[in-house]
Structure formats: C-alpha cells, structure tokens
Legacy VTK file of the C-alpha trace (Angstrom):
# vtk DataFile Version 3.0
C-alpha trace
ASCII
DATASET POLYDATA
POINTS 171 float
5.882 -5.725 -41.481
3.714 -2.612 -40.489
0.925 -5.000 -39.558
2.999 -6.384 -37.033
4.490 -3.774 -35.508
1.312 -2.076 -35.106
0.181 -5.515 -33.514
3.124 -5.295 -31.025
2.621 -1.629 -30.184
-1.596 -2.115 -29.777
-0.403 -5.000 -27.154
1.762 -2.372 -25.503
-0.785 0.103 -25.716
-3.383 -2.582 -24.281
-1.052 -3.706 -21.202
-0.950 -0.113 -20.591
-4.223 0.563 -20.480
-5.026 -2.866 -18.688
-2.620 -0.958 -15.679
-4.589 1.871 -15.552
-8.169 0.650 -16.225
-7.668 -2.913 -14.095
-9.963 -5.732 -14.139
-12.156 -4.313 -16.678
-12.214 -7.420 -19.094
-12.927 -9.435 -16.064
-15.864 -7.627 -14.899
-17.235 -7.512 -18.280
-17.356 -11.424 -18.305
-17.882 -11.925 -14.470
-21.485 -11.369 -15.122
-22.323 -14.538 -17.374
-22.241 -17.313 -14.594
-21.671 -19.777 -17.621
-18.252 -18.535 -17.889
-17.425 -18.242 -14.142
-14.267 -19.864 -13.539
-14.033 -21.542 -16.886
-11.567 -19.100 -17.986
-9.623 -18.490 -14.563
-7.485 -15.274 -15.860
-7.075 -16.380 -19.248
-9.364 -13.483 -20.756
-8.183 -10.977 -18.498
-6.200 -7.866 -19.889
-2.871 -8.517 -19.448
-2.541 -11.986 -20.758
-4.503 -10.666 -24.438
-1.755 -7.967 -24.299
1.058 -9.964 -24.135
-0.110 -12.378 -26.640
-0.975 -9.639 -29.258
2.636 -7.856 -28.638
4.700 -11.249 -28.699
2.282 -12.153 -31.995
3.229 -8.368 -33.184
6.981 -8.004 -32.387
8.183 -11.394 -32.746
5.643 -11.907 -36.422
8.190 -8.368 -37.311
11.470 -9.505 -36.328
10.629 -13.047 -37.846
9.710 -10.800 -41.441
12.490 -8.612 -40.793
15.346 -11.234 -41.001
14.435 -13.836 -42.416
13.445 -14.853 -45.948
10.165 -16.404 -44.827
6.736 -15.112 -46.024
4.458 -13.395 -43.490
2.737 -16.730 -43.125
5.397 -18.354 -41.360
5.945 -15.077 -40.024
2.478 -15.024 -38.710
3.083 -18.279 -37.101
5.791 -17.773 -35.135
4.343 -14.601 -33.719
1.119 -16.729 -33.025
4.133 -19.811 -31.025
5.759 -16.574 -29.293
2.134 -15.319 -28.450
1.032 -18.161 -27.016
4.009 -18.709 -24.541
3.934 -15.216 -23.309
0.200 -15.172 -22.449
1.167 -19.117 -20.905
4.010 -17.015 -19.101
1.610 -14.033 -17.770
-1.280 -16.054 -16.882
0.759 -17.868 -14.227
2.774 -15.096 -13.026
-0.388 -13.016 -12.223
-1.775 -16.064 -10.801
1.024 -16.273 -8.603
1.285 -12.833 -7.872
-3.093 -12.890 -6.849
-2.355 -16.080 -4.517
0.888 -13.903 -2.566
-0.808 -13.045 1.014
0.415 -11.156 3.791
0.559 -11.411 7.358
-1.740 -9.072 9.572
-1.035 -6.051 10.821
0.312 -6.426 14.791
-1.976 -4.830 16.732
-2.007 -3.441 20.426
-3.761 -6.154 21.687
-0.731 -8.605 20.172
1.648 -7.067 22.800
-0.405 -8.869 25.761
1.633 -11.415 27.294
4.937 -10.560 25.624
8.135 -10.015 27.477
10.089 -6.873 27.471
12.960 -5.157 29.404
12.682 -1.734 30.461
15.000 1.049 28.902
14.263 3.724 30.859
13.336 2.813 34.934
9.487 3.441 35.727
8.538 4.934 38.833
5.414 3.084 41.094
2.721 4.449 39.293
4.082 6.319 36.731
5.219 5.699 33.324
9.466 4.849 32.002
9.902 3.179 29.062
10.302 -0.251 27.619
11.437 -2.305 24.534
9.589 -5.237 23.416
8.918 -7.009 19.914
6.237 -6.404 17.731
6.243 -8.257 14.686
9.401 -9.558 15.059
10.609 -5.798 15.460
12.204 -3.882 18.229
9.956 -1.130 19.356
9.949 1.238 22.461
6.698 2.047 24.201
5.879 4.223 27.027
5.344 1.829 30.048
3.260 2.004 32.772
3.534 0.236 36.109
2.228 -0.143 39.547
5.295 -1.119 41.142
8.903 0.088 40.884
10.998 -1.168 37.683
14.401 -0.591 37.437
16.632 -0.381 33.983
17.308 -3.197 32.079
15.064 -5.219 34.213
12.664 -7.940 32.121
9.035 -7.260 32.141
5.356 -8.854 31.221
3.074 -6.552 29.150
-0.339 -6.724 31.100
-2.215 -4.440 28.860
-2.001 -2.483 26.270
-3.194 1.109 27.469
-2.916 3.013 23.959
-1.483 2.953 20.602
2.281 3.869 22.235
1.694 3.142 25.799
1.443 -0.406 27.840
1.162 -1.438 31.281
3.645 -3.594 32.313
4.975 -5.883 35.930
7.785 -7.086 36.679
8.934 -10.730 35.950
9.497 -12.846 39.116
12.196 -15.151 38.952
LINES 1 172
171 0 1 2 3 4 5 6 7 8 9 10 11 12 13 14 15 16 17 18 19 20 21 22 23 24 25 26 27 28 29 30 31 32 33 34 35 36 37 38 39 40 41 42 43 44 45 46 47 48 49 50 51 52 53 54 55 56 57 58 59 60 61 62 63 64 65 66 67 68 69 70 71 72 73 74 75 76 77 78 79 80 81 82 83 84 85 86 87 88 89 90 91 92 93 94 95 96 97 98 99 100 101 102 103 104 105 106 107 108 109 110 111 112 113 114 115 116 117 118 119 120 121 122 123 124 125 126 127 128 129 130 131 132 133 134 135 136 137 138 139 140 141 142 143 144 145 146 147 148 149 150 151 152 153 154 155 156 157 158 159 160 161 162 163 164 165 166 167 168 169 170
C-alpha cells in the first residue's frame, strides 16, 4: 500500500511541478521532428501526472478495501490511470483551442453611433456615450458644430485613447 500512495502523491507532486515549470516535457521532445505531432499532448506533464496519481490512489484504495492482491490492485490503478490521463488530455486540449476576441481599439469606434451626454460647444469638447465592445463607455467628444444633450451622433475619428471627434446625425 505504501507503493501506491507514494505513486499518488509523486503524481501530485508532478502536476504541481508541471504548474510551475510548464511545458517543459514538451520542449524536451519538441526537438526530435520524428515525434512532432505524433504524440499531440499525450507526453506532456499534466496528463503523466494524472495517470501516475489515479494509478497511485486508486491501486491504494483498491488494496485498502478489498481482499484482492496488489496485482489486481495494480490493475485497476493502471484502468483508473488510463481514464484520467484520457480525461486531461482532452480537457487541456480544449482548454489550448479556447480563443478570445481582440482587444477594441480606438480605431473600432469609427463609424459608430453615439448620443451625447453632456452638450458640446462648436469647437470644443462635451461628452458622449457610445459602445465599445458591446459596452457602454463615455468619451470626451469633440465637434465642429453645436451638439445638444441627448442628441445621436457619428464618431468621425478617434482623436486619443479617451477622446473622439464626433457630427451630428442628420435625419
């Protein structure tokens, strides 16, 4: 039983150090183009620590319990092993194939519409409300003619990181 628990506790130890030290196993055997993609993530750290800690814990609780031998105890740690590296092999791979959208820029602001929260003076700045990113968010507004409140507005440009220039929209 203590060769299994100190197989369970090496693959906690491992997954561990596979968080802190990341993608070392995989650079190791990135550089022999034989093995390029034959693997895909099935030598990488985490997967070999949760087999050897489901092998460990489950080869323990199997000796622990039951009146098998540590054959059959070795076996159904290897079963148990075997689906949890199955089980973290395709959650990581789902995890490396999440993407995000890009980060809204200044420049995405051109040609949106807007209404202005606080009236802007012919040439001088007020302040207006428009959507970035699908979010609400007030910039300092610049325009050449007069805009009153709560009127709707085009952005023409986008002047700095918090201000815009901005006309009115003819109806």
């Amino acid at each position: 039983m203590t060769l299994f628990l100190g197989l369970g506790i090496a693959g906690v130890v491992l997954l561990l150090f596979a968080l802190v030290f990341d993608g070392i196993l995989e650079g190791l055997f990135g550089g022999f183009s034989a093995l390029e993609g034959l693997f895909d993530g099935l030598l990488s750290l985490p997967v070999i620590a949760g087999f050897t800690a489901m092998l460990g814990f489950a080869g323990a609780i199997t000796l622990g319990t039951t009146g098998l031998g540590a054959g059959a105890a070795t076996g159904v740690g290897i079963v148990a092993g075997l689906v949890a590296a199955w089980a973290t092999w395709k959650f990581t791979r789902v995890l490396m194939r999440d993407q995000t959208d890009a980060t809204p820029r200044g420049e995405d602001l051109i040609g949106t519409t807007g209404w202005v929260v606080t009236a802007i003076p012919a040439g001088g700045y007020g302040e207006v409300l428009v959507r970035l990113g699908g979010q609400p968010v007030k910039y300092a507004a610049k325009s050449a003619l007069p805009v009153a409140r709560g009127a709707d507005v085009w952005v023409e440009a986008s002047l700095s990181s918090t201000s815009v220039s901005v006309r009115p929209v003819e109806r």
